[in-house]
N, C-alpha and C positions, 0 to 999 in steps of 0.2 A: 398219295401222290401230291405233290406241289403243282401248283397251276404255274404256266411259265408265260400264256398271254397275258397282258398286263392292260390291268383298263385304265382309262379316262375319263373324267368325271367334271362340268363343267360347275362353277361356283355360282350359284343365284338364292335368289331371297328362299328358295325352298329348303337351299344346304348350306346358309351364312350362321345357324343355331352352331354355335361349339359343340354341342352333346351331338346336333346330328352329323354334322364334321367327322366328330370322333367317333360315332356307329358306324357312317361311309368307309374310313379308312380302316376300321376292324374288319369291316365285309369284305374288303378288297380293292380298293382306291390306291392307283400307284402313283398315277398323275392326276395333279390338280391344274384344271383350265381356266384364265382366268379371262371374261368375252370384252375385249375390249370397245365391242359393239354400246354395249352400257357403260351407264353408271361414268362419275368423275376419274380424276388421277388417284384424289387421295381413299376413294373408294377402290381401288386396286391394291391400291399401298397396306390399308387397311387389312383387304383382306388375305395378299400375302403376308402379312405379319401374323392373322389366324391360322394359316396354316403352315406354318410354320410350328406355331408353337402347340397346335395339337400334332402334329407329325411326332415332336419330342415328348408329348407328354405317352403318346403309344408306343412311341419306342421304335419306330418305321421311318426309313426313308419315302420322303416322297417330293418328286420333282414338280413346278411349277411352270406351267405353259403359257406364255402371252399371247394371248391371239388376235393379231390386228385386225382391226375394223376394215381396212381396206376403202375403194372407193365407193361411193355411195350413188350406184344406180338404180333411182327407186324415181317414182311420183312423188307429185304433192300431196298436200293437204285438200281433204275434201271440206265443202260447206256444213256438208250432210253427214259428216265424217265416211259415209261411202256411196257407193253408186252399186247401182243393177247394171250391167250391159248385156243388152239382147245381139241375139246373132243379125248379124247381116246393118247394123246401125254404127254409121262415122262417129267418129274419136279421133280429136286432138291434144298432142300432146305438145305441149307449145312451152319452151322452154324462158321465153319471154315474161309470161305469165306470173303476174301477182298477187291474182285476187284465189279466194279459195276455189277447187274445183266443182265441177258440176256434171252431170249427163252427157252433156256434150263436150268438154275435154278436160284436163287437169295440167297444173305446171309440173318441173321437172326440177329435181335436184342435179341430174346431172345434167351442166347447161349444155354438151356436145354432140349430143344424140343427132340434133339436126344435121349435124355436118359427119355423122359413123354411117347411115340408112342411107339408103336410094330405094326408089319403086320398086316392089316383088318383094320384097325384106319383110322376114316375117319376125314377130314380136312377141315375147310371151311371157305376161305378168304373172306375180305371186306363185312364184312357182312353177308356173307352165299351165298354172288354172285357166287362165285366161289367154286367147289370143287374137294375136294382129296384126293384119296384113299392111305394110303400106302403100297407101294409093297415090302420095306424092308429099313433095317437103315444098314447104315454101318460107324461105327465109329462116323464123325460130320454129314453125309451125310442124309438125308431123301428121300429116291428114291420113288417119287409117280408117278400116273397114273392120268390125270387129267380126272373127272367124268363127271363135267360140267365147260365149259370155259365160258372164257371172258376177259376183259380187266382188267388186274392188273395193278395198279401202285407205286409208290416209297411209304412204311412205313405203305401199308396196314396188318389190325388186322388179327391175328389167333385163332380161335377158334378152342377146340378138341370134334366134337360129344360125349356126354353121361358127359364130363370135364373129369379132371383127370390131369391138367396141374400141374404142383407142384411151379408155379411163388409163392411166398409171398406175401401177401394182401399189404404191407409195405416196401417199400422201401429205397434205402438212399433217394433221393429227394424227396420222402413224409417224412420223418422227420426232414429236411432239411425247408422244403415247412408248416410244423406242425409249426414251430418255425416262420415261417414267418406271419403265421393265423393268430400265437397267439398274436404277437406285434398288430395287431389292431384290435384287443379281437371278434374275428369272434362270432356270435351267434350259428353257429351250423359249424362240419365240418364234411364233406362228405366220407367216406372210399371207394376206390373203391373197387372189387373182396375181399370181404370177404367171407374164408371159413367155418367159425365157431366162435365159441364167444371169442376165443384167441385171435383171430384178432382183436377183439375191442375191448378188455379189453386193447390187447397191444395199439392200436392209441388211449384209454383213458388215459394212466397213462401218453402216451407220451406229449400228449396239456394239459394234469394239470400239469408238470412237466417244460414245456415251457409257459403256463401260472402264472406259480405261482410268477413273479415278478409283476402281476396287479392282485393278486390274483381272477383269470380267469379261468373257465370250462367252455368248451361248449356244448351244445347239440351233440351228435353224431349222425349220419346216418348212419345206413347200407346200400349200396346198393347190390341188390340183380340182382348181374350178374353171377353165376358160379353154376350150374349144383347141385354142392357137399351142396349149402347153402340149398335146398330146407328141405332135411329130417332134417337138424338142426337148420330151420326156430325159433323155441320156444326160443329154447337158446341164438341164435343170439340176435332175440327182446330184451331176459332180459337183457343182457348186452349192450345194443344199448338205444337210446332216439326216436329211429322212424326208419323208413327204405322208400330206396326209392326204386320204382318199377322200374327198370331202364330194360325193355323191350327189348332192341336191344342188348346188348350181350346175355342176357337172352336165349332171344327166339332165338339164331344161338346154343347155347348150346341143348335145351331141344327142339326145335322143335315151330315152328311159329302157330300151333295149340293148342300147350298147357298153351299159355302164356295167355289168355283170361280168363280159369277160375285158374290157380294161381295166376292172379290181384287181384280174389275176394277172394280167400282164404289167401291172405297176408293180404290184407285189414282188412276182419274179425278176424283173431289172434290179428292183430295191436290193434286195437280198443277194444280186452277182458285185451289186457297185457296193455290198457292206452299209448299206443304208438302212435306216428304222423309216417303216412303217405303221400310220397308224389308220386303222379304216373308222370312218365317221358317217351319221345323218340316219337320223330314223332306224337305229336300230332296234331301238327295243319303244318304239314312237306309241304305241299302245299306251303303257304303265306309266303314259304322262295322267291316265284315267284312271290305268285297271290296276292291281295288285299282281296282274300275272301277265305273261307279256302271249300273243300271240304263238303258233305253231310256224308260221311264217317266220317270226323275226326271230326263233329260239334256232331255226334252218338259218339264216342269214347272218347268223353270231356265228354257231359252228362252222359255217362255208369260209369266214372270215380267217376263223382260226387254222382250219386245213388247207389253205392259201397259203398260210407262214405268216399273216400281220404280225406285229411285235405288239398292237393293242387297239383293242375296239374303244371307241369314244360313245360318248351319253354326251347328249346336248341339253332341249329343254327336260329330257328327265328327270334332271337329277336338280337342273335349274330351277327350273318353276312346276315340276309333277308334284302330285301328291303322296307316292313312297319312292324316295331318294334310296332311302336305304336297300328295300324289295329289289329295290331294279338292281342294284350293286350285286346281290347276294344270285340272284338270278342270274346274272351276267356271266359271275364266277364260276355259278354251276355248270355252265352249258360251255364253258372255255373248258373246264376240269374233263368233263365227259369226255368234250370233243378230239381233248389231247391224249385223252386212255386210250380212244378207239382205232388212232392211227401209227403204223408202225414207222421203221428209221431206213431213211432212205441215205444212210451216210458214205457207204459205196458208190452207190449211184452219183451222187452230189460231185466225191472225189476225184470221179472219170476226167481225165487230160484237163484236171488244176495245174496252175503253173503259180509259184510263190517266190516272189524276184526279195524280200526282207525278210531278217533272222527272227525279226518276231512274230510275224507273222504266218512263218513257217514252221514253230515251235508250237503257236496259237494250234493248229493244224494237225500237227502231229500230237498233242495232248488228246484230241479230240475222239483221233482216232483209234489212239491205243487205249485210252478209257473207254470206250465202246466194244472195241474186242474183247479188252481184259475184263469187260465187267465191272469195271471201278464205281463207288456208291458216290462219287463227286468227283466233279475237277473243283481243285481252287488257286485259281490267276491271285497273285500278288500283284496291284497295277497303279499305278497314278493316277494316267491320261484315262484309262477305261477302255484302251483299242485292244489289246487283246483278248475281254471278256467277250467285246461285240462283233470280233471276227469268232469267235467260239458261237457264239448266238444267232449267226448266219446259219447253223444246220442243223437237224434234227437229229441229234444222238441219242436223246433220250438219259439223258444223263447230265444230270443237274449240275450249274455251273454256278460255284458260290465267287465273287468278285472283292479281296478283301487290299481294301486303302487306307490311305494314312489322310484321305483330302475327303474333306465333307462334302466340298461342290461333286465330287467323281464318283461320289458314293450315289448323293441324290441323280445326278444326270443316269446313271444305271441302272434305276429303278426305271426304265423304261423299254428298256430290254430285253426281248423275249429270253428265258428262262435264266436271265442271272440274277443272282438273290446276292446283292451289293452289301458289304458287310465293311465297319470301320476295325480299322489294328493300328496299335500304338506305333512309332518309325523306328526299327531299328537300323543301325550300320552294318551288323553281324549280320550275313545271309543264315547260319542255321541256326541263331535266334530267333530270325524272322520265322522259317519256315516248322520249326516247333512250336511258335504261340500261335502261327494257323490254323495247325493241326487241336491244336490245345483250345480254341476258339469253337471248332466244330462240335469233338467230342462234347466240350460242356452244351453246347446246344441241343446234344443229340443227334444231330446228323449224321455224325461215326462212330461207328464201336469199336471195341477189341475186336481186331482180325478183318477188319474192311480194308480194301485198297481203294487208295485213291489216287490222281494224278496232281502234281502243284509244279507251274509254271513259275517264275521271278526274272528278274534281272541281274546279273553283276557288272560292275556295285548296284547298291540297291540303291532307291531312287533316284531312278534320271526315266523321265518319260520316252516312249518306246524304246525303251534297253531290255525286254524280255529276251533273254538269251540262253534260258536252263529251262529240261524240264525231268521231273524226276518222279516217279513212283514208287509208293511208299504203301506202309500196310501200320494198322495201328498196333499198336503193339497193347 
């Protein structure tokens, strides 16, 4: 079997080696993340230009994720580089502040906190490790009450129980950082803290606007870290190209119990609005130590998978762990399993669809009758890439090869659950096209003599969404 979840892989000093690049993406690396939380421009630049060129030297597509930094609410710097805080002792957080912090409070990066809080607002650093009540603001000042201690250190996150922070999804160094993407034409770029669909309409018009000298769009991400995105989850999606399940601000906002079934309820809207999903944070957070990853997170991968994600993400695993590699080959295994164990729900899915475009409804109808028939592939002929990823919205069970003539359409598709994006020279001829298709599989292996399969195109051929044929064929 083909594995059709596709993973994420984020790039850090652990996997910037070229040799381990190239073991990552032998093991299964589809997409590479690049954190724009670190590191300069031209260390971005740099290292989309390494993956790049081990991409070609394996012979694999592989798409490139920007992921912006977003707004920076965290503390200061300590004197002591950290603090103890005991339960039930005051803490300010005082956004005024210049001098290093101490016991008794620390400055703020984000200088608006004073003006987001009011008394009763509860606070919870690093995580959710630590928390804090506030007992009142005065001026820059935040006078809290610590609820539950522990060890803060220098630049730890804040979050505000229920959200309600007023940071901007968008920064200057995210449009800054946008322009940087865009010079080495990212295939998708990553929004942090988006509150609604303003938000990424704004970081869309801003990377077509910083694209448009390679005339360049990328895919967008939502990530779904702030409290306020939940009830405007619909809108978000329309104006998004996918979202990512990003769990660990999430779940310190909304609570570490309710993050489990909004995994599956993002999943499922994703997947009616034709969106890609990718679920991310501490998946596999063990093998940042161990060679083998927990019993918990090997359940938390597979849950991911029988949800429908299009791909589970590695953060500091693969960044900064000690086997990049392990965790990759692990990852794939437990996607592989996961996908054998569960059957096609392609019936069910079909119940009172309604399909208003001809390509979309061919997309559809390929799907289905390759699943009756038993066809050992679909292969879409496609430019833009929409009608592989409307095929990739269901579980047929039947592998969907996606062959173009555009290298950026090939890479953007390696991120979508089970199409295996494949390049083909342009012809004019529709049944030249669709015999070096066919001629493409067989020498890969894929089909034999006597396999049927289904193949979608357009006439004429290339104009993006002109899918208008679909035909099944038997190899001869």
């Amino acid at each position: 079997m083909r594995r059709q979840t596709k993973i994420v892989a984020t790039l850090g000093p652990a996997s910037s080696d070229p040799e381990v690049l190239e073991r990552m993406i032998r093991s299964g690396v589809d997409v590479v993340r690049l954190n724009f939380s670190h590191g300069k421009a031209q260390d971005h630049i740099d290292r989309a230009a390494l993956v790049r060129s081990v991409a070609v030297k394996v012979g694999k597509p592989v798409a490139i994720m920007a992921d912006l930094q977003g707004p920076k609410i965290r503390v200061g710097k300590f004197a002591e580089g950290k603090v103890q805080l005991e339960n039930g002792q005051p803490f300010v957080l005082d956004a005024a502040r210049t001098t290093p912090g101490d016991i008794g409070g620390v400055g703020l990066d984000y200088k608006e906190l004073p003006r987001d809080v009011r008394p009763g607002d509860t606070l919870l650093l690093n995580d959710g490790l630590i928390v804090l009540t506030v007992e009142m603001v005065r001026g820059d000042e935040v006078h809290t009450v610590v609820k539950v201690g522990g060890e803060l250190s220098n630049n730890k996150g804040i979050n505000k129980q229920g959200g309600g922070l007023t940071a901007p999804a968008l920064t200057a160094k995210d449009m800054e950082d946008i322009k940087t993407a865009m010079s080495f034409q990212c295939e998708y770029l990553a929004v942090s803290f988006p509150k609604n669909a303003t938000d990424m309409e704004m970081a869309r018009q801003l990377a077509n606007v910083a694209g448009e000298p390679w005339r360049h769009k990328p895919g967008l991400i939502a990530k779904i870290e702030r409290s306020e995105a939940i009830p405007l989850l619909d809108s978000i999606l329309r104006a998004s190209d996918g979202i990512m399940v990003a769990r660990g601000d999430l779940a310190v906002e909304v609570g570490n119990a309710a993050v489990p079934a909004l995994q599956k309820r993002m999943i499922r809207m994703a997947l009616a609005l034709d969106k890609i999903t990718i679920t991310a944070t501490q998946m596999m957070e063990s093998m940042i130590q161990n060679p083998v990853p927990t019993r918990a997170e090997v359940s938390d991968v597979a849950n991911a998978v029988l949800d429908g994600t299009d791909a589970v993400m590695l953060s500091a695993e693969t960044a900064a762990g000690k086997f990049p590699v392990e965790t990759i080959e692990q990852m794939a295994a437990i996607a592989l399993a996961a996908e054998s164990a569960e059957g096609s729900t392609l019936d069910t899915d079909f119940t009172n669809k309604h399909f208003a475009r001809i390509d979309q409804s061919i997309a559809m109808g390929a799907l289905f009758t390759a699943y009756h028939l038993g066809c050992k592939a679909i292969l879409a002929l496609t430019e833009s890439g929409s009608t592989p990823l409307w095929m990739s919205r269901y579980k047929s069970g039947v592998p969907i090869y996606a062959l173009t003539t555009q290298e950026l359409s090939q890479r953007k598709m390696a991120l979508y659950r089970n199409v295996r994006p494949l390049i083909m020279p342009k012809f004019e001829d529709r049944d030249t096209a669709l015999d070096h298709a066919e001629r493409i599989l067989v020498e890969r292996g894929e089909l034999k003599p006597g396999d049927t399969y289904a193949i979608t195109c357009g006439e004429p051929m290339g104009y993006p969404g002109g899918t208008n044929m679909l035909k099944i064929c038997r190899v001869g």
